[in-house]
FIKOLZA-1660 file (N, C-alpha, C; in steps of 0.1 Angstrom, whole numbers, plus 5000, padded with zeros to 4 digits):
% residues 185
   i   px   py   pz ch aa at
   1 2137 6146 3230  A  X  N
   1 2145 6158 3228  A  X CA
   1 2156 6156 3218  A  X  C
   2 2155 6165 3209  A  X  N
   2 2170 6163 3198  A  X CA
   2 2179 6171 3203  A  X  C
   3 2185 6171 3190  A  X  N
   3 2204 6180 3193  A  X CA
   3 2211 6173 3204  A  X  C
   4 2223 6177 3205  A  X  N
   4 2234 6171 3214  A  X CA
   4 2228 6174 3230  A  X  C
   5 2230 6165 3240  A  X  N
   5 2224 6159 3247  A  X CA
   5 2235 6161 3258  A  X  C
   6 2249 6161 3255  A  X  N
   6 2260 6163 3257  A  X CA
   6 2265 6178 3258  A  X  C
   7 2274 6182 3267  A  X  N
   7 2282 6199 3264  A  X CA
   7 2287 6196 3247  A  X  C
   8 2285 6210 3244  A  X  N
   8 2288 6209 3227  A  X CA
   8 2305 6211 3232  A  X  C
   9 2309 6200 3221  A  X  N
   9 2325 6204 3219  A  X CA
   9 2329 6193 3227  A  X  C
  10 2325 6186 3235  A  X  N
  10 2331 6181 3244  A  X CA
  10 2331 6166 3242  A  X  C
  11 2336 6157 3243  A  X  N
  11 2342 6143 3237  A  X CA
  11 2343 6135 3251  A  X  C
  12 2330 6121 3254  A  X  N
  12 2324 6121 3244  A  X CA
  12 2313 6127 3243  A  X  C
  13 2303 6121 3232  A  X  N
  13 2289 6129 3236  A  X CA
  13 2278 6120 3226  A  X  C
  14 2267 6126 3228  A  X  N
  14 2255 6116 3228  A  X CA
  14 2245 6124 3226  A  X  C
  15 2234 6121 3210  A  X  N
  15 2223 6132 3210  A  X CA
  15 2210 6125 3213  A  X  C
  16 2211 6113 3225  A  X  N
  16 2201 6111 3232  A  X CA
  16 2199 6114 3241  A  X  C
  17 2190 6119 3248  A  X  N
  17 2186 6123 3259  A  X CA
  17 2188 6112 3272  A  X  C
  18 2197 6118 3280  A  X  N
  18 2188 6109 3297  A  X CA
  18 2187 6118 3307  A  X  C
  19 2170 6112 3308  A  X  N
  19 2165 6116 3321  A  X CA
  19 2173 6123 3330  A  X  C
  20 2171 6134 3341  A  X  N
  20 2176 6139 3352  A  X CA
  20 2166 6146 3362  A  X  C
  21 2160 6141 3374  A  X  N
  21 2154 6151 3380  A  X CA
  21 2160 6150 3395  A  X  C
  22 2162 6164 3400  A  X  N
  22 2167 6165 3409  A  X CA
  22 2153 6172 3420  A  X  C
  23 2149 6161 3429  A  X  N
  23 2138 6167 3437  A  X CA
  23 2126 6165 3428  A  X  C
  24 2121 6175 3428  A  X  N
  24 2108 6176 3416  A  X CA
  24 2113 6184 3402  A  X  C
  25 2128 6186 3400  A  X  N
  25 2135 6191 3387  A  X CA
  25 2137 6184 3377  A  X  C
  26 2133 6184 3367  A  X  N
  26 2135 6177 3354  A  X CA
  26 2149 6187 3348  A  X  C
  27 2157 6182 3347  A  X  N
  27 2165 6190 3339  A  X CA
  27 2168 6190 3326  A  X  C
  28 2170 6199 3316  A  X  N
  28 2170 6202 3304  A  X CA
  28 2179 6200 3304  A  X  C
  29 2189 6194 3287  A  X  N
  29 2203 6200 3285  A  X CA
  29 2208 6210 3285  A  X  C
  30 2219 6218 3294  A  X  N
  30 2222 6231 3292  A  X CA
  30 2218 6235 3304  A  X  C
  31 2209 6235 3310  A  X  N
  31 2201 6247 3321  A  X CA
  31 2211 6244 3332  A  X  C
  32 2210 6257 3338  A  X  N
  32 2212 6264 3347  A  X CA
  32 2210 6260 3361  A  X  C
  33 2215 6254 3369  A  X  N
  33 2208 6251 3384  A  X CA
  33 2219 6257 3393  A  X  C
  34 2212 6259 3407  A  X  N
  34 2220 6264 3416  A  X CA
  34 2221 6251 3423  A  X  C
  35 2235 6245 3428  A  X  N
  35 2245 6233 3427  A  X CA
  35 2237 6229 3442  A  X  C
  36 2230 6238 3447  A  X  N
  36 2219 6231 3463  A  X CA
  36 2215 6218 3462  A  X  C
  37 2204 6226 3448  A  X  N
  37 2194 6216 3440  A  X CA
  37 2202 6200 3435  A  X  C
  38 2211 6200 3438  A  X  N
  38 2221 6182 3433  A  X CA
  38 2229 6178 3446  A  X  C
  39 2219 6177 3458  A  X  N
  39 2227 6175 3469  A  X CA
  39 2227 6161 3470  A  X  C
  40 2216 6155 3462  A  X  N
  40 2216 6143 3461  A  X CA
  40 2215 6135 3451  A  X  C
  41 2220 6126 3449  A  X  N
  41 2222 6122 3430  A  X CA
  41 2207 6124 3429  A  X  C
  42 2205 6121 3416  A  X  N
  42 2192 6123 3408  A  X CA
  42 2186 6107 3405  A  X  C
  43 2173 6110 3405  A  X  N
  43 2167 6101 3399  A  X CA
  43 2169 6098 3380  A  X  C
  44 2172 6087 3376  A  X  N
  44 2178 6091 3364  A  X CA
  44 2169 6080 3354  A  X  C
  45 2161 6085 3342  A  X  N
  45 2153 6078 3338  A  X CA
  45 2155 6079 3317  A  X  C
  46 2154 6068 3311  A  X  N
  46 2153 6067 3296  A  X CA
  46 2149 6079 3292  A  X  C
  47 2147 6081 3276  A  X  N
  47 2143 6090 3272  A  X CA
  47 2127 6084 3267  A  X  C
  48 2131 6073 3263  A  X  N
  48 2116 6065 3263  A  X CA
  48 2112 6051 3269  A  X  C
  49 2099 6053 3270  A  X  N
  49 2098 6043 3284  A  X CA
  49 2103 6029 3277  A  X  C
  50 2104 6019 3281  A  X  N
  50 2106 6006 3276  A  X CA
  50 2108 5994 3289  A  X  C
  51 2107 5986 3285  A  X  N
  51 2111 5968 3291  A  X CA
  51 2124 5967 3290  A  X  C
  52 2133 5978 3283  A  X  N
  52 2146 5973 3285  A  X CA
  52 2152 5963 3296  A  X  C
  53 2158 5953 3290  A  X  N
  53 2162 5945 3300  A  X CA
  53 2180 5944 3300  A  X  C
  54 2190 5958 3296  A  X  N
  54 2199 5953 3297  A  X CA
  54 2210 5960 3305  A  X  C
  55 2219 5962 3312  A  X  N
  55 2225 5968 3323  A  X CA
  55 2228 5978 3320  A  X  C
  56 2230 5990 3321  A  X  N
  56 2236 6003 3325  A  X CA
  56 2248 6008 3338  A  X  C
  57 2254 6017 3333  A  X  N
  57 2262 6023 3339  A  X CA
  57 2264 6042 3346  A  X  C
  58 2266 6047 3348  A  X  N
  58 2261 6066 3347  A  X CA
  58 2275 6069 3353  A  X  C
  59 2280 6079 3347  A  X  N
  59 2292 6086 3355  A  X CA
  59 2283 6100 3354  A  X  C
  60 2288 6107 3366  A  X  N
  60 2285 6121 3366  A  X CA
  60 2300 6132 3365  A  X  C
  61 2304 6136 3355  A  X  N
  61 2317 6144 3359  A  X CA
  61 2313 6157 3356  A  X  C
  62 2323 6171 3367  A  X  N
  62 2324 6184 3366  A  X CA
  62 2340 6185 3354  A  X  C
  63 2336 6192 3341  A  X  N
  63 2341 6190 3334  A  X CA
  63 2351 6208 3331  A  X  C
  64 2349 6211 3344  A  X  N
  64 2352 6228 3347  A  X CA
  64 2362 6229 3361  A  X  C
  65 2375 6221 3363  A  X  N
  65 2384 6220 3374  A  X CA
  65 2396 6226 3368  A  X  C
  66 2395 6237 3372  A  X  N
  66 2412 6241 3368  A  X CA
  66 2421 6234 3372  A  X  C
  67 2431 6233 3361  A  X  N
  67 2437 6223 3360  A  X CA
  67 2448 6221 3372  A  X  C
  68 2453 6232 3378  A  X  N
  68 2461 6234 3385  A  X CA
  68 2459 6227 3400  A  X  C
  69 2447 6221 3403  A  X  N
  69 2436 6219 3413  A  X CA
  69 2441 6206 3415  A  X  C
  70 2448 6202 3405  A  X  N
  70 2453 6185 3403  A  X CA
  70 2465 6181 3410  A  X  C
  71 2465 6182 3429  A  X  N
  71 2473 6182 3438  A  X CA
  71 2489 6168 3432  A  X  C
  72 2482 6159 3430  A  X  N
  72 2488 6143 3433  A  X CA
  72 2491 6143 3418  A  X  C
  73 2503 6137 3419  A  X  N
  73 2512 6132 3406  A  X CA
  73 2502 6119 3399  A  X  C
  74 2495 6120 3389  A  X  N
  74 2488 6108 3388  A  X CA
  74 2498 6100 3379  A  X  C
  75 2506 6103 3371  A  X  N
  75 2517 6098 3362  A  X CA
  75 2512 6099 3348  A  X  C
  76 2501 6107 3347  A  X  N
  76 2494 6106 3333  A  X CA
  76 2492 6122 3334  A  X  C
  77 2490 6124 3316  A  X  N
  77 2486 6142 3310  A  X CA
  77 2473 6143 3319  A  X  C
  78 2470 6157 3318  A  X  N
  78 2462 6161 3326  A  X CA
  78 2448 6157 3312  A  X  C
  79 2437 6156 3321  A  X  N
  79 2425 6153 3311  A  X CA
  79 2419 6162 3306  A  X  C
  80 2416 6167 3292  A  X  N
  80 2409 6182 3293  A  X CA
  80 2395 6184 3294  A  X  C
  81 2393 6196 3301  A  X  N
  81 2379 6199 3305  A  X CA
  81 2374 6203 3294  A  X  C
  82 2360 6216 3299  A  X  N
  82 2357 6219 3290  A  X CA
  82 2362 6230 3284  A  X  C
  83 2370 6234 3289  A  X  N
  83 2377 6250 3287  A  X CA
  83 2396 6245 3285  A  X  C
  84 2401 6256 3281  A  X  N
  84 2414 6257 3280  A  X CA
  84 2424 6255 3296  A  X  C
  85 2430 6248 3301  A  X  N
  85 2431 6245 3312  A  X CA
  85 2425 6242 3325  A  X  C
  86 2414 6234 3315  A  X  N
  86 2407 6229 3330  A  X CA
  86 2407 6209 3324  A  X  C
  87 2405 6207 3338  A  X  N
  87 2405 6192 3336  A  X CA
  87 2392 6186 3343  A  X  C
  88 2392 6176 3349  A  X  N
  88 2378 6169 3349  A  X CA
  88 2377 6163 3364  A  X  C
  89 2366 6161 3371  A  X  N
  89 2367 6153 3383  A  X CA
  89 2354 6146 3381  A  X  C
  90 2357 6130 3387  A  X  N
  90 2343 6123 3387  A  X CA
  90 2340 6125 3401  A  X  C
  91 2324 6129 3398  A  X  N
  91 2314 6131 3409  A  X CA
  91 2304 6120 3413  A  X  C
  92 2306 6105 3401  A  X  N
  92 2294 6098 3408  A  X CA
  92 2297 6089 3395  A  X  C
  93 2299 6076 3402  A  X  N
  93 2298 6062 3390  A  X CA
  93 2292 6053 3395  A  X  C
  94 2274 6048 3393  A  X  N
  94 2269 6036 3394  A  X CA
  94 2268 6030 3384  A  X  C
  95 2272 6018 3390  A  X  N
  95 2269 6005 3378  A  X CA
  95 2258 5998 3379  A  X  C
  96 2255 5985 3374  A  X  N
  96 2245 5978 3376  A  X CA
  96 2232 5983 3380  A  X  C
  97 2227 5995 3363  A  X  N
  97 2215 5999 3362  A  X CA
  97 2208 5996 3355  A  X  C
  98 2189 5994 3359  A  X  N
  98 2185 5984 3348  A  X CA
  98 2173 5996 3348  A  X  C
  99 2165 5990 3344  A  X  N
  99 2152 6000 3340  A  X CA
  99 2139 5992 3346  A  X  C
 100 2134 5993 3356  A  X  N
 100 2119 5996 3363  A  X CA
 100 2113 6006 3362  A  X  C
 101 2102 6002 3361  A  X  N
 101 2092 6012 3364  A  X CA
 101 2090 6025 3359  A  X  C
 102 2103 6027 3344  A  X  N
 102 2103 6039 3337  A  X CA
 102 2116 6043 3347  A  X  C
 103 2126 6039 3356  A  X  N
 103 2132 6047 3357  A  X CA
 103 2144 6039 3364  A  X  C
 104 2159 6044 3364  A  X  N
 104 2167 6037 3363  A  X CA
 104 2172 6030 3376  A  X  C
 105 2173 6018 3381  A  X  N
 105 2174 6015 3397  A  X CA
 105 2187 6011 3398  A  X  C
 106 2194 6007 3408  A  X  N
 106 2206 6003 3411  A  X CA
 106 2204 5986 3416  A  X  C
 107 2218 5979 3418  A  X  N
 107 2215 5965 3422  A  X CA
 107 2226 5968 3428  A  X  C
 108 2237 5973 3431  A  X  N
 108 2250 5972 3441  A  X CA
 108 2246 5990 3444  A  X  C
 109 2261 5990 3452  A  X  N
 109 2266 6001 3458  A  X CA
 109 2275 6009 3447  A  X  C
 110 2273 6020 3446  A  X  N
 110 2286 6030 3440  A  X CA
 110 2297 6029 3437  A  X  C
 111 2303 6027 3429  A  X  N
 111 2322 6025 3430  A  X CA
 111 2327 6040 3427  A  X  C
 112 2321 6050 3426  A  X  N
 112 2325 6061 3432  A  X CA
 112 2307 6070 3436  A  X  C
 113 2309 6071 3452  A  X  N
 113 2297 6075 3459  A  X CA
 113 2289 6092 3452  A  X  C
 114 2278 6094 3454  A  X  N
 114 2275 6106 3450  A  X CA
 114 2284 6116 3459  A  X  C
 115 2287 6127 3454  A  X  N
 115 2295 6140 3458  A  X CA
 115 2288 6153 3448  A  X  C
 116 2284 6157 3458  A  X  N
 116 2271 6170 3459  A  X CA
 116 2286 6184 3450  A  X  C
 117 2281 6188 3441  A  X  N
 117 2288 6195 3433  A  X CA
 117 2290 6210 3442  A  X  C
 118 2301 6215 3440  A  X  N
 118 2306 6226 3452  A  X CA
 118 2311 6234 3438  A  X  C
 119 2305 6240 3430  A  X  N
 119 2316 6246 3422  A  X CA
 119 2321 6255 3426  A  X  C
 120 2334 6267 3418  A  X  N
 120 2345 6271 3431  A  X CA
 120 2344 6285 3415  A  X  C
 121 2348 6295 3417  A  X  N
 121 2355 6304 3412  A  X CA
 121 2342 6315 3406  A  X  C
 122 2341 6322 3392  A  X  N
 122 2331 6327 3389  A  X CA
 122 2328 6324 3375  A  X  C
 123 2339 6311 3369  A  X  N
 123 2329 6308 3352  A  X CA
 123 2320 6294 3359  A  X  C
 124 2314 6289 3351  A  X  N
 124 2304 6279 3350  A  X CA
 124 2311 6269 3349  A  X  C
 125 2305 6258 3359  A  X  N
 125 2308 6246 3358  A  X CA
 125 2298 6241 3353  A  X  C
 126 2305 6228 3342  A  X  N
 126 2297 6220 3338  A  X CA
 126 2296 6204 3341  A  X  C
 127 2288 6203 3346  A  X  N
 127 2282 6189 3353  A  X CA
 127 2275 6176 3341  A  X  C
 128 2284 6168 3340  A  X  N
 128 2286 6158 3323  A  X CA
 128 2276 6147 3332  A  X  C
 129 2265 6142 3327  A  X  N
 129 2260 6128 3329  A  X CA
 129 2263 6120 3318  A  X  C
 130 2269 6105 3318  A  X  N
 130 2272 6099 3308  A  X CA
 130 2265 6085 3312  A  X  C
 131 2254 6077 3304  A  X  N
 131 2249 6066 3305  A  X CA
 131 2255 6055 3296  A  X  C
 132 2263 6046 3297  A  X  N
 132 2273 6038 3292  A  X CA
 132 2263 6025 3291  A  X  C
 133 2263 6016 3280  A  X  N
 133 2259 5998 3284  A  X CA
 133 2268 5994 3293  A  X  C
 134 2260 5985 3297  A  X  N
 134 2269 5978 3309  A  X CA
 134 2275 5962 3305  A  X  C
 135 2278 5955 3295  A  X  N
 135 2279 5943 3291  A  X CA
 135 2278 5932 3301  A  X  C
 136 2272 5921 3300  A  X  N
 136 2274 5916 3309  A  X CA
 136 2288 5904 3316  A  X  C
 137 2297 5903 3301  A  X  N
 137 2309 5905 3300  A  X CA
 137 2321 5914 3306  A  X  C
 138 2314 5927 3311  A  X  N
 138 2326 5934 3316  A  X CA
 138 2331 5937 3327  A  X  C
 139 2340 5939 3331  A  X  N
 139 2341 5945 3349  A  X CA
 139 2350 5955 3347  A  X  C
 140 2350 5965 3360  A  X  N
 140 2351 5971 3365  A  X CA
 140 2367 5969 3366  A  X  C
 141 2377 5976 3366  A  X  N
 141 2391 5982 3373  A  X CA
 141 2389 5975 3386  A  X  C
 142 2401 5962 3388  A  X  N
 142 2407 5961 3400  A  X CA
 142 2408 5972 3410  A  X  C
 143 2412 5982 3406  A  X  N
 143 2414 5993 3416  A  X CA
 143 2399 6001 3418  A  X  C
 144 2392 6002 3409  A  X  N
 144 2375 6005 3412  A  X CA
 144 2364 5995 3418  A  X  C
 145 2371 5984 3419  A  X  N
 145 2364 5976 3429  A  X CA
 145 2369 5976 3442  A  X  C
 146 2382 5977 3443  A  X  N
 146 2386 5980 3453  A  X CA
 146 2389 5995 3461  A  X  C
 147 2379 6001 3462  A  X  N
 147 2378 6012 3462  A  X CA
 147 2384 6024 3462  A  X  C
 148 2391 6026 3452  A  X  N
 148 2401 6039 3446  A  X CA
 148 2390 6048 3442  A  X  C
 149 2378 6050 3442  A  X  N
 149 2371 6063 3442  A  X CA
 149 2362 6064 3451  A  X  C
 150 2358 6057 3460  A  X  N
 150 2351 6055 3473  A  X CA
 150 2349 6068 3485  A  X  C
 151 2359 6074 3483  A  X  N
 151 2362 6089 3492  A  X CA
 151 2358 6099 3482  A  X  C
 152 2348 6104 3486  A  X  N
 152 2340 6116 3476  A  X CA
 152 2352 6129 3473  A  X  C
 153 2356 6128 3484  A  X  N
 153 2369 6141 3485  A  X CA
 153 2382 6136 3482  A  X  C
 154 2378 6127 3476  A  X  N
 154 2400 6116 3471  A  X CA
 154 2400 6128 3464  A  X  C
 155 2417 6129 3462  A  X  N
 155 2422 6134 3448  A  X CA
 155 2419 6123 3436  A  X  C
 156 2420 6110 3435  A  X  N
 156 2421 6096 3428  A  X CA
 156 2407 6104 3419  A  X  C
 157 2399 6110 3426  A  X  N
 157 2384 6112 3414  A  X CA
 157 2392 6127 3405  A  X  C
 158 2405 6131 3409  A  X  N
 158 2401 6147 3399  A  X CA
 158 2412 6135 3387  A  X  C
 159 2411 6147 3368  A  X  N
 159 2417 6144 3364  A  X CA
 159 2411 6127 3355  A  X  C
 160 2400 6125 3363  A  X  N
 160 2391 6112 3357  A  X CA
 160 2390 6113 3342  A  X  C
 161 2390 6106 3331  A  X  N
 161 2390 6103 3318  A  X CA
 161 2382 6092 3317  A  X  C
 162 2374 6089 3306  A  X  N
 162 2361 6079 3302  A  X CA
 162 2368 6076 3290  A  X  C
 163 2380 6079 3282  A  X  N
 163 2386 6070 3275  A  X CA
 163 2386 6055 3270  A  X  C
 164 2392 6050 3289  A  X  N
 164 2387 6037 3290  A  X CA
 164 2377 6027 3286  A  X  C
 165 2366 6033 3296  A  X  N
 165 2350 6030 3292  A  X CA
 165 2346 6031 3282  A  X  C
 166 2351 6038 3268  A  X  N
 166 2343 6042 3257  A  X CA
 166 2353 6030 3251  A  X  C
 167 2368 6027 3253  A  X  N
 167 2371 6018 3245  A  X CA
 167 2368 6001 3248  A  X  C
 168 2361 6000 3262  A  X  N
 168 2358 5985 3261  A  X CA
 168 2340 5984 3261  A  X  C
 169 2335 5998 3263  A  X  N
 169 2321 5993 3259  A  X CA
 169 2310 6003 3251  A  X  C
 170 2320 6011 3244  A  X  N
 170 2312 6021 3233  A  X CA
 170 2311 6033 3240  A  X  C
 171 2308 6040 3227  A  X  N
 171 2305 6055 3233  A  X CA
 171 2290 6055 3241  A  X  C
 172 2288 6065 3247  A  X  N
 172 2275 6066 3261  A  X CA
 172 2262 6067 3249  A  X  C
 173 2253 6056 3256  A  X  N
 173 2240 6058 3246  A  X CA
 173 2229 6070 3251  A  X  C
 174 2236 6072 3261  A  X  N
 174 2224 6089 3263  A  X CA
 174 2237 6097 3275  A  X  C
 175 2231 6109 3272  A  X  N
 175 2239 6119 3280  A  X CA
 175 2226 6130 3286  A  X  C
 176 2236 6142 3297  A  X  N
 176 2225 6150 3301  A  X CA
 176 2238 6163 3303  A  X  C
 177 2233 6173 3307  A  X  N
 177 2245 6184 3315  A  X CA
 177 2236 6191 3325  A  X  C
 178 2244 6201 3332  A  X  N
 178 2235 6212 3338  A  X CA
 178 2248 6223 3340  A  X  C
 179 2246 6236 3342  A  X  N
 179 2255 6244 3347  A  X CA
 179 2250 6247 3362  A  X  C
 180 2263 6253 3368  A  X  N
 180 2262 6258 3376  A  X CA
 180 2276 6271 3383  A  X  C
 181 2271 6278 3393  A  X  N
 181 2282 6284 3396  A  X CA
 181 2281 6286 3411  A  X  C
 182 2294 6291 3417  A  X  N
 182 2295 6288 3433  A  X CA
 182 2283 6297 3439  A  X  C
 183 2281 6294 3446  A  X  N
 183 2265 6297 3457  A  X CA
 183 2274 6309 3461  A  X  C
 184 2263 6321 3466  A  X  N
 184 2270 6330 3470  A  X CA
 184 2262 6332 3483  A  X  C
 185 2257 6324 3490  A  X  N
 185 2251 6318 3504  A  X CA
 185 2260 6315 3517  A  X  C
% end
């Protein structure tokens, strides 16, 4: 797949493709899902098959949280979404992802667990997949091992920034998105 791979406009971003299927859903960049369909993270796979032998990382963030939504003083600017006062919440950070079998496996637990996307109002949310290297030099935030995103429902996940991540291990070598809007169920 070419073109931005990534929401256009939105920093960072990546015009390689990664994998997403939710159930038996392959998801496109851009498309449209009704937020049911991601009750459970996704199976998440390369763009091309390989022996890759080297670690991976995935954040999933909703990059459509009005900003106002941002209860708890975090002591930092608000992070910007993808719109003009909205800010960002992480929905899902595994580390320690390698490549079997064509498709991406885990070796630990979550340092922030999956959290099934609930979007809230009537614009589009947009749901950011970001696939980072994983160095084998790097770790993880004291406070992310010790679990400051562990509660799917913390405030500690809204207001999330990849700032960090991009300055100790590069920008993300593949990306994905999906829209969605609140169920009317």
């Amino acid at each position: 797949m070419a073109g931005a791979q990534s929401p256009p406009g939105y920093i960072p971003s990546s015009s390689t493709y990664l994998g997403l299927q939710f159930n038996t859903t392959v998801i496109a960049p851009g498309r449209f899902i009704d937020a049911s369909l991601a009750a459970n993270a996704p199976i998440t796979f390369p763009a091309k098959t390989s022996d890759d032998p080297l670690t991976y990382q995935v954040f999933m963030l909703d990059l459509s949280i009005p900003s106002i939504a941002v209860t708890a003083d975090t002591g930092y600017p608000i992070v910007p979404g993808i719109a003009a006062k909205d800010t960002t919440r992480l929905h899902w950070w595994q580390g320690n992802l390698t490549v079997h079998d064509g498709i991406f496996v885990n070796s630990s637990q979550a340092l922030a667990p999956w959290n099934t996307p609930e979007p809230v109002g009537t614009a589009d949310h947009y749901y950011a997949f970001y696939l980072f290297a994983q160095p084998a030099d790097w770790s993880q935030s004291a406070a992310a091992l010790d679990g400051l995103y562990s509660d799917p429902s913390g405030d500690s996940r809204y207001n999330f920034s990849l700032v960090a991540i991009v300055e100790q291990v590069g920008e993300p070598v593949a990306a994905n998105y999906f829209l969605s809007l609140e169920s009317s169920s």
